[in-house]
C-alpha positions, 0 to 999 in steps of 0.5 A: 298811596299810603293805604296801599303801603299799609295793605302790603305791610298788614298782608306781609305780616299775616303770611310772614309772621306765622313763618318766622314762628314756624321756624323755631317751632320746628326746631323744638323737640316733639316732647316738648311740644307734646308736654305743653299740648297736654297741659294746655289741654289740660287747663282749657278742658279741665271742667269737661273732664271733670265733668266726664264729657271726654268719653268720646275720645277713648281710644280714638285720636284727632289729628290737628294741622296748623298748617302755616306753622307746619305744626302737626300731632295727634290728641286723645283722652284716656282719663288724660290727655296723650299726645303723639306724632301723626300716626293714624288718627280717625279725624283730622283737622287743617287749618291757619294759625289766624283762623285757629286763633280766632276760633278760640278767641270766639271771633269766628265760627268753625262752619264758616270758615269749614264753607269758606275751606278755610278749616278742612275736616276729614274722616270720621264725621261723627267723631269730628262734630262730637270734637267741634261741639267740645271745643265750642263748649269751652266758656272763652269768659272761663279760661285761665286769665293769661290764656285768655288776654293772649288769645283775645290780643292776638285776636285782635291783631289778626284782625285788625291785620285782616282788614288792613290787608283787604284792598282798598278802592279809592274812588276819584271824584270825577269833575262835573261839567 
């Protein structure tokens, strides 16, 4: 009974708990939200734009969606990154904040969960593998150490959550006669 109360707990966690984060969320001006995605941008590609491997984004926009936050903008980089509502971007990616977490942690990969529809990728293909291919050029071992420890905790929370909600069969020993 008890992994059953556990299964429920860890499954209510995972679908309440992105909700209770979306809320406040909501309530938090797009130019706030704007200004910490650029940073953080800013700080997790900072040795690509050095390395002048943003190239590809110029002019062009990438719509993301966390979908369970209701978290939605658009990115670009013109020598520094912008950030705007959703307007007309020429790719778009969805997905959980769970599977985004764990894609940054490096505990997942963006092809599965894509084949699992657990990401959705539309609209320019080409301009969607070139920004797949950017984030997984990012070093996890090299991000800024509090980014870092957050996403690996909060990584190893999800799944630890994940595999508590997965039920359970537990197998009666039936007696021999």
């Amino acid at each position: 009974m008890s992994a059953v109360f556990s299964a429920k707990i860890a499954q209510q966690l995972l679908e309440f708990t992105p909700k209770a984060i979306g809320f406040p969320l909501a309530k938090m001006p797009f130019s706030l939200k704007a200004k910490v995605i650029s940073q953080l941008l800013g700080l997790l590609l900072a040795e690509q734009a050095a390395d002048d491997e943003l190239g590809f984004l110029s002019d062009k926009w990438v719509a993301i969606r966390v979908d369970d936050l209701n978290l939605a903008f658009e990115v670009s980089f013109n020598g520094k990154w912008q950030v705007r509502e959703l307007t007309d971007a020429q790719v778009s990616f969805s997905a959980n904040s769970a599977e985004l977490v764990l894609v940054a942690a490096a505990k997942e990969d963006p092809d599965t969960l894509f084949f699992q529809r657990k990401l959705s990728i539309e609209g320019d293909t080409e301009l969607g593998l070139e920004v797949k291919n950017l984030l997984l050029s990012i070093e996890f071992a090299c991000m800024p150490t509090p980014i870092r420890l957050s996403v690996e905790k909060l990584a190893a929370v999800i799944e630890r959550l994940q595999l508590e909600a997965k039920p359970t069969v537990i197998l009666a020993k039936s007696p021999s006669y």
